[in-house]
N, C-alpha and C positions, 0 to 999 in steps of 0.2 A: 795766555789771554783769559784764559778761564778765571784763573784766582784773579785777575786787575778786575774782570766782568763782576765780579762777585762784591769786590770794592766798592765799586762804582754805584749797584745796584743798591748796598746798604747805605751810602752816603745820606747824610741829614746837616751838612754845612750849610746848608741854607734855609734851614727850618723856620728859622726867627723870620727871615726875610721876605717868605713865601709869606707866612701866617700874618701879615702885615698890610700884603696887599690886596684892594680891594675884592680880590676871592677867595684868602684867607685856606688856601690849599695846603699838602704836605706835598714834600719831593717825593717824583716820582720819576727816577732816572731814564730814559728810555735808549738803550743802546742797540742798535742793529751791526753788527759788525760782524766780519769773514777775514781770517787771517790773508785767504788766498785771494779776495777779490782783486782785481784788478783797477775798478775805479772807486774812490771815495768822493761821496758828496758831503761836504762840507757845510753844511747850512746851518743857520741862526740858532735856535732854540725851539724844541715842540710850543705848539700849539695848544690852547682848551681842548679840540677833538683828539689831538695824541694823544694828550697830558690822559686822558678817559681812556683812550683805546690801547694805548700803550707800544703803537704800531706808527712810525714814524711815516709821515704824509697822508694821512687817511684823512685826508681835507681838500677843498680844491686849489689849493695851491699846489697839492701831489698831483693831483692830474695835470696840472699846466705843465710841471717841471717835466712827468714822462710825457708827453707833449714835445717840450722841446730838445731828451733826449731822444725820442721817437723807439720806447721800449713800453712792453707790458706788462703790467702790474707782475705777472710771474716774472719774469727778466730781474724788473725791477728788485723786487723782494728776493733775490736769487742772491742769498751772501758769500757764492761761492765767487758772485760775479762783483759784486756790488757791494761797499761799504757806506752805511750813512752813519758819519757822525758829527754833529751838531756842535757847534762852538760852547755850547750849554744842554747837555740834556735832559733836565728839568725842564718844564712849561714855568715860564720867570710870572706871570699872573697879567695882571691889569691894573692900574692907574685906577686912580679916583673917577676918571672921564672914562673910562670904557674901552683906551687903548692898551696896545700890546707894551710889556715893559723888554727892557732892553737883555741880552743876556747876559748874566753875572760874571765880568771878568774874571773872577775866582773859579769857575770852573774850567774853564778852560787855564787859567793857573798850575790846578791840583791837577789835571787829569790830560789834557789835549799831548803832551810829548809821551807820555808814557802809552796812548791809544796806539797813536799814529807809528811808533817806534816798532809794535805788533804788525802792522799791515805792510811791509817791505814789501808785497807783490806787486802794491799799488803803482800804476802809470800814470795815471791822469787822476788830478783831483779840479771835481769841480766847487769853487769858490762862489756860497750861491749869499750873496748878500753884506755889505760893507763892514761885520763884526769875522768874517772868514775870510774877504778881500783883505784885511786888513792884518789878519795873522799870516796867510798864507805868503800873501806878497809883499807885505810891508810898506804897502801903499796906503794913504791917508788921505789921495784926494776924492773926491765924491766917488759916489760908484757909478755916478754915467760914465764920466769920465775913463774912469777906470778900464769899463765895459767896453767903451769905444775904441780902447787901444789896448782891446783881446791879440792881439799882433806881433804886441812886444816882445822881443827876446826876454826879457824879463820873465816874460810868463808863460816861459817853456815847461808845459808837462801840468800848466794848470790854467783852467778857462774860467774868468769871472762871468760872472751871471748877476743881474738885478735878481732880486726874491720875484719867485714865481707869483706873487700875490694878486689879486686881481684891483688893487687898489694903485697895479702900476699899469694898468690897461690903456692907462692913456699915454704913457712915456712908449709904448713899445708902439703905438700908432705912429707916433711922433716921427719913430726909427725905425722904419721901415727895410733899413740895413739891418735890425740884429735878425731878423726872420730871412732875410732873403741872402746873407753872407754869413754872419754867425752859425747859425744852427745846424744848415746843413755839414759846416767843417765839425761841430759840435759832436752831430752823430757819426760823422765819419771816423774822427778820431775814438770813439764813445766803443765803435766795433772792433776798427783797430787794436787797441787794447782789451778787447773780450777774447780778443778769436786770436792776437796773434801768438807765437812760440813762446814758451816759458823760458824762463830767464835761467841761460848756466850755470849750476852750481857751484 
């Protein structure tokens, strides 16, 4: 993992692409990874304050997420417990208008099988957002959707999640189900695989 980490970190496949968009930034890979963690969160692409801190969720959409795994920042950041790797771990820039850009399928192209191949300990991966919903499970219909039928056999051993972002603050009102049946199975399962017996050799 070390030599792939090292990969990843020098990458500049996207130099052209970044320098382009209205922040006109360089790659700045951000990998958090634990061979031996137990869960992978799966989510979009850093942010402007990762892309800077270099520290995946140092934003408050990190708060929400531990939030609704009901873990602490130490926990969290604990890669022996916890893997986060981003569909894109580059911060993809901003639009002409000021929103977030999508993350570059090409990364998760060059890089996502070969991470994920490293982290065999993994039990649960959480699918946090419809570019993760959509590799992990192969699902294509919206992510409410999605989210609403966390149930499915289908989706054994991995729990879609909208993006923690606060610009869905109105959807989770809406759904009063994901906070009141969701999350608590969410943390449950979340401990389940921290705490239980390692897997025979």
């Amino acid at each position: 993992m070390r030599e792939l980490a090292e990969e990843i970190a020098a990458c500049q496949q996207c130099a052209a692409r970044f320098a382009a968009t209205a922040t006109a930034h360089a790659p700045r890979p951000v990998l958090w990874h634990g061979t031996r963690a137990r869960v992978v969160v799966a989510g979009q692409a850093p942010g402007l304050r990762v892309h800077q801190s270099g520290k995946p969720f140092t934003d408050p959409s990190g708060d929400r997420l531990r939030d609704w795994m009901g873990l602490d920042e130490a926990t969290f950041y604990d890669r022996s417990r916890i893997a986060i790797l981003p569909m894109a771990f580059c911060f993809p820039g901003y639009d002409a208008k000021g929103s977030d850009l999508p993350p570059p399928p090409v990364c998760a192209q060059t890089w996502r099988a070969r991470v994920l191949a490293e982290h065999r300990a993994a039990r649960l991966v959480l699918a946090v957002g419809g570019a993760a919903i959509r590799w992990h499970l192969a699902d294509r219909r919206a992510v409410a959707q999605v989210v609403a039928d966390w149930r499915s056999p289908a989706a054994r051993g991995i729990i879609p999640l909208p993006h923690p972002s606060w610009r869905n603050s109105g959807w989770l009102k809406r759904n009063p189900w994901f906070a009141a049946e969701l999350l608590p199975e969410l943390r449950a399962r979340i401990r389940a695989a921290m705490e239980g017996p390692d897997d025979p050799a």
